[in-house]
ZAMARGU-4260 file (C-alpha; in steps of 0.2 Angstrom, whole numbers, plus 5000, padded with zeros to 4 digits):
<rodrens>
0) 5370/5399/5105 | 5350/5398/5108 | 5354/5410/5120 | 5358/5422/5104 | 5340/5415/5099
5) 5330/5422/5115 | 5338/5441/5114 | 5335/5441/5095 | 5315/5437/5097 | 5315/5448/5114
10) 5321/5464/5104 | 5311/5462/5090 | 5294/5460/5101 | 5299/5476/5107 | 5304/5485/5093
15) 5285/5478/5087 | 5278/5484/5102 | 5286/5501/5101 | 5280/5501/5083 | 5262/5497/5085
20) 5253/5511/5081 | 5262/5513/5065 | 5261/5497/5060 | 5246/5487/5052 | 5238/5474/5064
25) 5241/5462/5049 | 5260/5464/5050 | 5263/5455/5067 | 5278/5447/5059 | 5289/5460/5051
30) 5302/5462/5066 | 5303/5445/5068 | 5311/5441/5050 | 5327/5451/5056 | 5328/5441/5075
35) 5327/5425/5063 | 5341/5432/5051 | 5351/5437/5066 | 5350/5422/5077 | 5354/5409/5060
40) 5368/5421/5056 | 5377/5421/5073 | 5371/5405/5079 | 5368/5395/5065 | 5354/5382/5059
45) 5350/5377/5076 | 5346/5394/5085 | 5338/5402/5069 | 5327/5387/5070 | 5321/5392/5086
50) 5323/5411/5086 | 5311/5406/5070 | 5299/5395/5081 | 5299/5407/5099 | 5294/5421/5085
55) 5278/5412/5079 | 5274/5409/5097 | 5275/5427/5103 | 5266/5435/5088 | 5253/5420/5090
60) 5252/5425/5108 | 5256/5444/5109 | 5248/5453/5093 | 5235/5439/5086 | 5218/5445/5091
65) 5211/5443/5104 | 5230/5448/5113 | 5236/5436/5126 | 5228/5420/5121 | 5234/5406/5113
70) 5217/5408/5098 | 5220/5404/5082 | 5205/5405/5065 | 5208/5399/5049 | 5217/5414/5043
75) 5227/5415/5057 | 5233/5398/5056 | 5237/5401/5035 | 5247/5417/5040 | 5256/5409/5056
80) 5260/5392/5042 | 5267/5403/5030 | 5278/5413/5044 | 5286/5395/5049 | 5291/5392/5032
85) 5295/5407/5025 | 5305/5409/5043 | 5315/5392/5039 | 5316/5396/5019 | 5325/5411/5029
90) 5336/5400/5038 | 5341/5387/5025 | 5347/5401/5016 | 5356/5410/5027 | 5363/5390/5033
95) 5369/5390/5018 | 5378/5407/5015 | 5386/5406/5032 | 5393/5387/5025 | 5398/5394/5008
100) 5409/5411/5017 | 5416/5396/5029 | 5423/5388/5015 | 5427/5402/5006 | 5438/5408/5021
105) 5445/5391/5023 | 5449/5389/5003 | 5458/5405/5007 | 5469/5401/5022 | 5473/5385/5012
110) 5477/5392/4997 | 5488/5405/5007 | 5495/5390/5015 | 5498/5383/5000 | 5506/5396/4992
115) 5517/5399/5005 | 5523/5382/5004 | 5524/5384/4986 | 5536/5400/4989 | 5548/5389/5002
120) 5549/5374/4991 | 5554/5388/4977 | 5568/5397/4989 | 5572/5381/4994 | 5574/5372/4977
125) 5585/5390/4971 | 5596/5387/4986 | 5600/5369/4982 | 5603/5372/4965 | 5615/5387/4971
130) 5622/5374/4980 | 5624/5362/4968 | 5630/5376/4956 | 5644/5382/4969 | 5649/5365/4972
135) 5668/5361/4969 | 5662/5343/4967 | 5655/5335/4950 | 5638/5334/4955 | 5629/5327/4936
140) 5610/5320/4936 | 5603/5306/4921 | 5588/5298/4919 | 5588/5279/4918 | 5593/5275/4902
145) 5611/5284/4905 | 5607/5302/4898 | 5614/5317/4908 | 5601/5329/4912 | 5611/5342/4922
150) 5630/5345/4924 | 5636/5359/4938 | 5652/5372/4936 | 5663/5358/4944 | 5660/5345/4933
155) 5662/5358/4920 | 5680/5361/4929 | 5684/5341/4932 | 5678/5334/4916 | 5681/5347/4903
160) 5665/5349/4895 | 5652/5363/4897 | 5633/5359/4899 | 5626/5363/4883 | 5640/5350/4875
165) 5634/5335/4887 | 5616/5339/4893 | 5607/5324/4883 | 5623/5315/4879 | 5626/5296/4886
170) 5634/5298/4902 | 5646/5282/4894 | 5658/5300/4886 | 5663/5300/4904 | 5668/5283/4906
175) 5685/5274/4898 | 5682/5259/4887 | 5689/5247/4898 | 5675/5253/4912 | 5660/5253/4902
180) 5655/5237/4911 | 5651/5249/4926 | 5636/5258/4919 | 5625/5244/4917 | 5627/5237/4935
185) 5626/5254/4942 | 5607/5256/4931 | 5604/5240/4938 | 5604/5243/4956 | 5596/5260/4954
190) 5580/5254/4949 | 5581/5243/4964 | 5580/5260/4973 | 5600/5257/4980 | 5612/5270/4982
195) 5630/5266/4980 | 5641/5272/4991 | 5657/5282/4988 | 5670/5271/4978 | 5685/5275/4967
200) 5685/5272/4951 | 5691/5284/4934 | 5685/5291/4922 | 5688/5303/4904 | 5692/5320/4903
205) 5686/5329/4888 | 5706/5329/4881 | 5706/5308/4884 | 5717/5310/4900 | 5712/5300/4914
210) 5709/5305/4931 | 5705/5296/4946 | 5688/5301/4956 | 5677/5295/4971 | 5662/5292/4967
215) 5644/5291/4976 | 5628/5287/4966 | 5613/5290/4973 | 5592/5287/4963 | 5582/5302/4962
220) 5565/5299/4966 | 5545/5306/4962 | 5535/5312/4979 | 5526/5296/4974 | 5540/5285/4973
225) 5545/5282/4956 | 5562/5281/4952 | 5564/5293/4939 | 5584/5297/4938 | 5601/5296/4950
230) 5611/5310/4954 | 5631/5307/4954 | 5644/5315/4966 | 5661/5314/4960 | 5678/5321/4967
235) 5693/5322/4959 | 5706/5311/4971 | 5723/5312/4962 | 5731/5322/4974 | 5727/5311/4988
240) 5732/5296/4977 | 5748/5301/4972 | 5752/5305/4992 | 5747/5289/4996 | 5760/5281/4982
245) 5772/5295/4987 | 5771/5289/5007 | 5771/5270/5002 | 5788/5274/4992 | 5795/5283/5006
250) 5789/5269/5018 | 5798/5255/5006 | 5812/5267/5003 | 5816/5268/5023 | 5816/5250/5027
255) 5825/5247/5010 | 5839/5259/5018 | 5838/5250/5035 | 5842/5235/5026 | 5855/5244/5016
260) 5863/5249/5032 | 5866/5234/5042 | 5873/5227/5023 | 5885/5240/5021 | 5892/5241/5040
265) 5893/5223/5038 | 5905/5225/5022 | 5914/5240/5031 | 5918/5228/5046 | 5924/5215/5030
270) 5937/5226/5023 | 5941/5235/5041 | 5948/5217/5048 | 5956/5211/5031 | 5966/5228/5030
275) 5969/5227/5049 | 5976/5217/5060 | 5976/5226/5079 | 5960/5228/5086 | 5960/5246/5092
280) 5967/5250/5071 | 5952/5241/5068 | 5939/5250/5078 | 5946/5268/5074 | 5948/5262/5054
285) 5927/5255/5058 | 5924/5272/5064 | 5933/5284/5051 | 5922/5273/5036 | 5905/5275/5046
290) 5908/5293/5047 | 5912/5294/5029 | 5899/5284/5028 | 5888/5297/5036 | 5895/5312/5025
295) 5890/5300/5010 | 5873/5299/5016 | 5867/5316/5018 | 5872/5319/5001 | 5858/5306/4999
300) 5846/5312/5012 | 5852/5333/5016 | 5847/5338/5034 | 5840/5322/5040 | 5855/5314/5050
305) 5863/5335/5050 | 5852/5347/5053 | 5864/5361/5049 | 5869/5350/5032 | 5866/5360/5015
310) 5871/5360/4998 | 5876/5377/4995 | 5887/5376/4981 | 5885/5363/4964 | 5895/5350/4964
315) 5904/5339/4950 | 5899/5321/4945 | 5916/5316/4948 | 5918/5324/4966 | 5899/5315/4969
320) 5904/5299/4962 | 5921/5300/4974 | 5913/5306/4989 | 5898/5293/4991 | 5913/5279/4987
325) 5924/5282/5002 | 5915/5274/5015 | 5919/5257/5006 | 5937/5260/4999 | 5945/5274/5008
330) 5962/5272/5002 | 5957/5260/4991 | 5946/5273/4979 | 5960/5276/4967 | 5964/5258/4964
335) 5947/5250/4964 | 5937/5265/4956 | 5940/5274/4940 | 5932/5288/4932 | 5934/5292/4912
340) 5925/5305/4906 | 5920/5325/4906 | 5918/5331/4923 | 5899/5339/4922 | 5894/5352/4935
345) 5878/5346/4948 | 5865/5359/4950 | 5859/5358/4971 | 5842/5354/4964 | 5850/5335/4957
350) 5862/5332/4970 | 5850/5322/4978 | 5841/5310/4966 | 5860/5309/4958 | 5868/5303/4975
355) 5852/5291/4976 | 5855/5283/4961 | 5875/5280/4964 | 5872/5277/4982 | 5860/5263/4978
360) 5873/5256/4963 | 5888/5255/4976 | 5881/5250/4990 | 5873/5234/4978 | 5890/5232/4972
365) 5898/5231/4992 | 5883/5219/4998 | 5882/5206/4981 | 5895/5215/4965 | 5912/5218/4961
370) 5915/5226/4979 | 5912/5213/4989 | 5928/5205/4985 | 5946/5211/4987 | 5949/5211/4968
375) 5933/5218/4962 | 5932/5237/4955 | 5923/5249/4947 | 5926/5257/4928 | 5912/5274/4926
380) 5915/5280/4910 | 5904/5295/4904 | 5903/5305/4887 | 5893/5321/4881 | 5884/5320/4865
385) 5868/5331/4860 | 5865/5338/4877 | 5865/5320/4881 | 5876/5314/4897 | 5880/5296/4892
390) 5886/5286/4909 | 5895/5267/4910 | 5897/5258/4925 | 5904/5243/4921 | 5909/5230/4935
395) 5925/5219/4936 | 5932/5205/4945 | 5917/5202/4956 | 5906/5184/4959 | 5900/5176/4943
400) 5882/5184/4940 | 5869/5169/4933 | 5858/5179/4923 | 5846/5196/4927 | 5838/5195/4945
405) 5819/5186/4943 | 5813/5201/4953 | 5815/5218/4952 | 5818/5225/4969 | 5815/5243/4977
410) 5833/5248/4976 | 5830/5242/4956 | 5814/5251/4954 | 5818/5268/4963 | 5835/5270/4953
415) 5823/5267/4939 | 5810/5281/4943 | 5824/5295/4947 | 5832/5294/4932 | 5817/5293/4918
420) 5804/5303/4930 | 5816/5315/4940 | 5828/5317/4924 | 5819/5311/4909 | 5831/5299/4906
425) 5835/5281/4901 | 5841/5265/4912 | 5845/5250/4907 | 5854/5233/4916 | 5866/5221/4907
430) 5868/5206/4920 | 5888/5200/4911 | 5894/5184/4919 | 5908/5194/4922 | 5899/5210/4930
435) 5885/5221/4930 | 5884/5234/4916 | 5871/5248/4919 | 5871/5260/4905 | 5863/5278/4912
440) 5857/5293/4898 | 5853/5308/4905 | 5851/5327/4896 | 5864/5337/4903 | 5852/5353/4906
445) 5842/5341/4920 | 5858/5340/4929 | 5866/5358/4930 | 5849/5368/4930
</rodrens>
């Protein structure tokens, strides 16, 4: 940099030179102004400094009169003083120019920076909130006090209300009365800066209907760590719910019919050896009630046992009743089964729930009813009135029943969900000493369309 210094005083002593007959010999120090200025503005303080200093000592030593000596007089000494300082004056200013563009350009690349940074945060933020606008999950934000302050599309789709209806409304709408004890705790903890992982829990549509959601809470929170809000998540887990129900039936209902099975074999083995005496009649009598046993079954269960088993045509409530019986009376249907009643046409649609519910009532009446003894039987009377199918099993001749059951079992529970859920029907028990009465309405239409 002093280097910048040296050529700067050394071009303007020649410049002077060249110029010295055109020039006054009281104007030693007119190039040297410019060699000062150039040396301070691309060296800075310390080469004008000394661009300023080597110029006083040339002109002292080089133009001063007499030439070549280091002689000063009074005048000399005035005029060399005010060179120094008008020389620095020059470099103080030009010091400060250079600092005031360096700040300029670096206010400038900053604000650039700046700016950019401004525009990412901006693309960012419309990103996310495309994101959060998209979303098929409720996706609501409040401030601490438990006012919603934004609601996306799928909250719109899950909850039922729009944002202008909720936006500044208690987030409590949302929450069933016998929940509002949730809202509080959750406030709590997100002052305390915790997020609250996903649990499920319900909540209220805008119609009152319920429905059941996962939930994740999690605090909104300032640059400078104020808490100023929480942003909720919710998804709407019904579906998955009502599979989980569906699969834990189906679970209870296959080691209910396991159960079932060794009971009714047992019972089959029962009345093949009281109706037979020679072994090989027994085991061929055992054999033609388990296959009728089977037939029975797949009415229950189509293609599980036979793949190539279908219900192609509508059956009759009669023909049903009959055909799930013969396994545990075979000869003996006629005698220990009676039907009274209208014979009403099966749609293939009911055949199943249908068989399930009489399946389940016969096979309870061979393990622990009427059939279970030799003199026990069946009277099914049924009636039509007002698209109503009206149905009576009654049970005869059977072990003295003590009173209702003290609890309901699966049998009991799913004959009771296929005729008021499947059917929209009504099912209700009469535990007679005597017998078992069940008492079955159905309407009509459910059965044959």
């Amino acid at each position: 940099a002093y280097g910048i210094a040296i050529i700067a005083v050394a071009i303007a002593t020649l410049i002077r030179l060249a110029s010295d007959t055109y020039l006054p010999g009281g104007l030693p120090f007119i190039t040297y102004f410019g060699a000062v200025a150039a040396a301070t503005l691309l060296g800075g303080f310390g080469p004008g400094t000394a661009a300023a200093v080597l110029s006083a000592l040339v002109a002292w030593f080089v133009f001063f009169p007499p030439p070549l000596q280091f002689v000063l007089t009074g005048s000399q000494v005035l005029a060399l003083s005010f060179f120094i300082l008008f020389s620095m004056l020059l470099v103080a200013i030009i010091t400060a120019l250079n600092h005031a563009i360096d700040r300029s350009l670096a206010l400038e690349e900053s604000l650039d920076i700046e700016i950019e940074r401004c525009r990412r945060a901006e693309r960012d933020s419309r990103r996310l909130a495309a994101i959060v606008e998209s979303s098929d999950d409720a996706i609501i934000a409040k401030d601490l006090d438990g006012i919603i302050t934004s609601w996306n599309k799928g909250a719109e789709r899950l909850y039922g209300y729009t944002a202008e209806e909720v936006v500044g409304q208690p987030v409590t709408i949302l929450i069933p009365a016998d929940r509002r004890d949730e809202e509080p705790t959750i406030l709590e903890r997100l002052r305390r800066g915790e997020r609250i992982d996903h649990y499920e829990t319900v909540r209220q549509r805008k119609d009152g209907t319920l429905v059941d959601i996962s939930l994740t809470v999690s605090p909104i929170i300032e640059a400078d760590g104020t808490i100023i809000g929480a942003s909720k998540i919710a998804r709407e887990i019904s579906e998955r719910k009502r599979a989980a129900e569906q699969k834990d039936i189906l679970i209870r209902e296959m080691s209910h019919r396991v159960k079932n099975a060794f009971a009714v074999m047992g019972g089959v083995v029962a009345m093949s050896a009281r109706a037979v005496a020679i072994p090989e009649a027994m085991a061929r009598d055992i054999q033609d009630r388990l296959a009728a046993l089977t037939r029975a079954h797949d009415l229950t269960h189509p293609g599980i046992i036979d793949s190539q088993t279908t219900t192609a045509e509508p059956t009759s409530f009669h023909g049903l009743v009959r055909a799930i019986f013969a396994p545990f009376l075979e000869s003996e249907v006629a005698e220990r089964l009676t039907i009274e009643g209208p014979d009403i046409p099966i749609a293939e649609k009911s055949v199943t729930g249908l068989a399930l519910l009489i399946h389940e009532l016969a096979t309870n009446a061979v393990k622990c009813g009427c059939l279970s003894s030799t003199r026990g039987s069946v009277h099914l009377e049924l009636s039509v009135n007002d698209g109503q199918l009206a149905a009576r099993w009654v049970e005869a001749g059977g072990p003295v029943i003590n009173g209702a059951p003290q609890h309901q079992g699966f049998g009991s529970m799913l004959a009771r969900r296929i005729v008021t859920g499947q059917f929209g029907g009504q099912l209700m028990y009469d535990w007679k000493p005597e017998g078992l009465v069940v008492s079955l309405s159905i309407p009509v239409e459910r059965l044959a369309n």
